[in-house]
Structure formats: C-alpha cells, structure tokens
C-alpha angles and dihedrals in degrees: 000000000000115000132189135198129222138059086297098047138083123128140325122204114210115255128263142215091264107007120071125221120305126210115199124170115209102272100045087054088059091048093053091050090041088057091044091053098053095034105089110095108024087120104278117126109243103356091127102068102031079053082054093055093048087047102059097043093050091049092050084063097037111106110240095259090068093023083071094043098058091036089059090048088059096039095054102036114095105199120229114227113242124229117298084229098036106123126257115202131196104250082218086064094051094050085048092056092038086055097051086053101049087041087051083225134151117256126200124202147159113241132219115208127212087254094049104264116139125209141178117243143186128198161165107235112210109172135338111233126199151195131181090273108029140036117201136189122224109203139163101243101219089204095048094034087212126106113256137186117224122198099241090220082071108047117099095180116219115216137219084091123183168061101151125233154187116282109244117215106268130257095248133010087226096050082177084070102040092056097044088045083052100047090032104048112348098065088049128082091214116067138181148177121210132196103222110206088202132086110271084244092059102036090054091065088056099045114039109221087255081059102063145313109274124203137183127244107175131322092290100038142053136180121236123204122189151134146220137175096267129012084241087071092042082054090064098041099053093050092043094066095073097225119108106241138171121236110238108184136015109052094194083074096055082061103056091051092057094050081048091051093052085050097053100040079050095055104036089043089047122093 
C-alpha cells in the first residue's frame, strides 16, 4: 500500500489483476469497513461473505490507528438477526436489472405471485427500490399499460432482453413512497387512514415503510395510511403500534375497536 501526505493524499491499494487503484482518505476507509460490516443480511444473496472477504483484504492495508478503530467496531457490535421470511436476492439478478434501467432496455421475465402463479411479463424497467428487507422493480407493463412494482426475489428474468426505448416520466417523483404505498395499502382490500398523535420522526421507528405510507401533520402529529386483508387484522395492528391515535377513515373501523373494546373491559372486569 502507497500512502501521501498532504490535502491531496489517503491510501492507495495496490493494483490487481482486474481493479485499478483505489484512494481512500481515513475517513472514507472507515466508512468502507464500516459498510462491509453492516452489509450481510440486507437481502442480497451472498453479500456477507463476500463482505467478509472485502473486509479482511482492506484491514491487512489499514494502518493500525484505524485498524483499531474498525476492529473495536466489530468487537463491540452484537448483530440482530433479520426476519426468518425476510428475501434474498442474487446479486446477479439485481446488476441485470440495474443494467436494463440504465440501458433503458426492455426486459422480459417470468413472475412469481405471493400466492405461486406464475406470469410472463414485459416491461420497461425504470428504477430498483429497496429496504432492508426487499428490493422491488418499478416498471412500465407493456400488456397492462399501466406502471407496476415487482418484488425483485420473483423475478427469473428471460433473456434475450430488448428493444430499447424511450424512458417514460415516472409514476411519482418519491418512488420510495409510491412502492411502499403499493406494498403497504394498494395490494389490501381493507384500507385506513390514522391519525398518529405522535412526530413523524417518532412515529417511523414504530411502523417500517412495507407497513404503511406516513405523513406529517404538524410537529405533534402524523397520518398513517395502510392497509390488511381484513379490517380485524387492521384492528390489531393499529393497536399494536403504541401510539393513541384517531381513526380517520374508515368508520367501520371505529366500530371494530369499540366491540374490541367491550371484549376486552368484559373480560379484564370478570372474575
């Protein structure tokens, strides 16, 4: 490893046979070992060990100063296990999506649904969207002619891809938003709308983005938007956030919260 002083200087791992040389300055270092540590398990199919592998090249050239502090991150940093049903997705898969984005080239697929069909599709990809758990395609579906979002885990891609078109104005100008409002509230029958009496801030450590679209309202309240099979499960999952809230819509829902509430006085005032 070569190394300069100076405003101008960092780092410099030796070249390989197929990377070029790479400047890094120290805290860009730590931030590179910093993403490698916490990379494993955000849904990428094999991105931990080959983080580990990454890892353990960049701290043989680190000088020992930041060779400790990276080594102390590791040593006192106890990893949360993610979901049991939370996606992995080949990291092959996810460049090859990137690639028919950036190319601005149709990609055809077979698609798996949540319930096991599977379809043919042909689209026009526009951007991938993740979250620590999921990554998700929006794409223009040439046989619907509407804009869809496709869970990246059930996608087998079906080369030959192609022709190349002409990029359409996207559906949203937050695409963030527009898939979470489409895994969150669009794909459910039962739909509501809650009045959080809680900051936005607050309010987004309590509900994940796949569980629903939050707004603010001022600086003590949010909305929430979201959506479940039925509005008895809705029921469960409102009261589950442990934040008072209003119901806004729909009152339906009003009313299944006050026959739970009649449930639960009954049974805490019985014997």
């Amino acid at each position: 490893m070569n190394a300069a002083r100076g405003t101008g200087g960092g780092y410099q791992l030796g070249a390989g046979a197929e990377l070029p040389p790479l400047l890094l300055d120290d805290e860009e270092a730590v931030a590179v070992a910093v993403g490698l540590r916490t990379a494993a398990g955000h849904g990428i199919e094999g991105i931990g060990e080959s983080s580990v592998r990454a890892l353990a090249k960049l701290e043989r050239v680190l000088p020992n100063r930041l060779r400790r502090r990276v080594g102390a991150l590791g040593a006192f940093t106890v990893p949360m296990l993610h979901d049991q049903d939370a996606s992995v997705v080949d990291p092959g898969l996810l460049t090859e999506l990137a690639a028919a984005c950036r190319d601005a080239e149709r990609l055809r697929f077979a698609y798996r649904t949540h319930g096991g069909e599977s379809s043919r599709r042909t689209v026009e990809p526009h951007r991938l969207v993740c979250t620590e758990r999921r990554w998700y395609l929006v794409a223009w579906d040439l046989e619907r002619e509407d804009w869809r979002t496709f869970r990246a885990d059930r996608i087998t891609p079906t080369p030959p891809h192609g022709p190349r078109f002409v990029p359409r104005p996207p559906p949203a100008e937050d695409l963030a938003a527009y898939v979470s409002r489409g895994v969150a509230v669009s794909a459910y029958a039962a739909r509501a709308v809650i009045l959080l009496k809680a900051p936005l801030a607050e309010a987004a450590q309590r509900i994940s983005p796949s569980a629903g679209v939050l707004e603010t309202v001022d600086a003590d309240t949010c909305r929430l938007t979201t959506g479940a099979p039925d509005l008895t499960v809705l029921v469960i999952h409102v009261l589950l956030m442990g934040i008072d809230f209003e119901v806004i819509e729909p009152p339906e829902l009003t009313e299944l919260m006050r026959d739970a509430w009649g449930r639960l006085t009954r049974a805490l005032d019985g014997p």
